[in-house]
C-alpha positions in Angstrom: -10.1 16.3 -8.9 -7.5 13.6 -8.0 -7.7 10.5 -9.2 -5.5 7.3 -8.5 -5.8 3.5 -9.0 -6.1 2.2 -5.6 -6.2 -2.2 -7.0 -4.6 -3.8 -9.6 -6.1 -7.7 -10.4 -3.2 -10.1 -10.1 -4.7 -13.5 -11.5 -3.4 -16.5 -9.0 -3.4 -20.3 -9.3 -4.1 -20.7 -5.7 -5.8 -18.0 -3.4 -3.5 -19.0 -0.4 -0.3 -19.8 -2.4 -0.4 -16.2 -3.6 -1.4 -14.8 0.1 1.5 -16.8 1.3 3.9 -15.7 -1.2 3.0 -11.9 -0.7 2.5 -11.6 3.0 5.2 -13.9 4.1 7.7 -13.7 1.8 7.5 -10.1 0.3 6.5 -8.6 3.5 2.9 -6.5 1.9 0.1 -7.0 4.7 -3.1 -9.0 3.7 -5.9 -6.3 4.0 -8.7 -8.3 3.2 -9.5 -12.0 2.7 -13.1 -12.4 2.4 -15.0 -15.6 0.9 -17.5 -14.4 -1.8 -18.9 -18.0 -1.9 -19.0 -20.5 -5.0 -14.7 -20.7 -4.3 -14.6 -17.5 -4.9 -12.6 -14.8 -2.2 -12.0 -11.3 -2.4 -8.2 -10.9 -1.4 -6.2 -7.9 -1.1 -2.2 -7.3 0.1 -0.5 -4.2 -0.4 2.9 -2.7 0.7 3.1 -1.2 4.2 1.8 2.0 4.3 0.4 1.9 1.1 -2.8 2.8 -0.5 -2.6 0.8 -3.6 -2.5 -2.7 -3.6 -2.9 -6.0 -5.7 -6.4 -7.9 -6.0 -5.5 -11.3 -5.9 -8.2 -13.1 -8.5 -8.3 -16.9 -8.9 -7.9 -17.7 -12.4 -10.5 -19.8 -13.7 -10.7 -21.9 -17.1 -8.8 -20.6 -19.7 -7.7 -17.0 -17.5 -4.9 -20.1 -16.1 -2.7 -20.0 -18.7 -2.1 -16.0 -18.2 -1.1 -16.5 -14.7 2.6 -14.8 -14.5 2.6 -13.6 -18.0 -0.4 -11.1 -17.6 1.8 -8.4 -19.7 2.9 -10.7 -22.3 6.5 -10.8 -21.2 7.1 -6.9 -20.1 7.8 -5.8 -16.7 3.9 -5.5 -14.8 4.1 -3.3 -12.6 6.7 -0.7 -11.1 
């Protein structure tokens, strides 16, 4: 049996900041952008042609002071 990780969670200040940041300025296409109500949306990019790909989360409460230091200072992901 294979097994892979198809979605990372990448906490986000802003839903479309982050879409806008990915899509247009890294180039990964927005798979999904669905709104799960209550502000929340389920938001996916990846890289061309790939099957992996990030799961943008809205941070909420305290979760907003991890945005962009989710690995405590070490390269994320590669």
């Amino acid at each position: 049996m294979s097994q892979r990780l198809s979605l990372t969670a990448l906490l986000v200040h802003d839903y479309d900041a982050a879409i806008d940041f990915y899509v247009r300025k890294v180039g990964f296409d927005l798979v999904e952008n669905t709104d799960m109500g209550g502000g929340k949306r389920w938001v996916v990019v990846r890289p061309p042609g790939s099957d992996a790909g990030l799961l943008l989360a809205k941070a909420v409460g305290e979760q907003a002071e991890a945005v962009g230091r989710q690995a405590g200072g070490r390269v994320f992901l590669f």
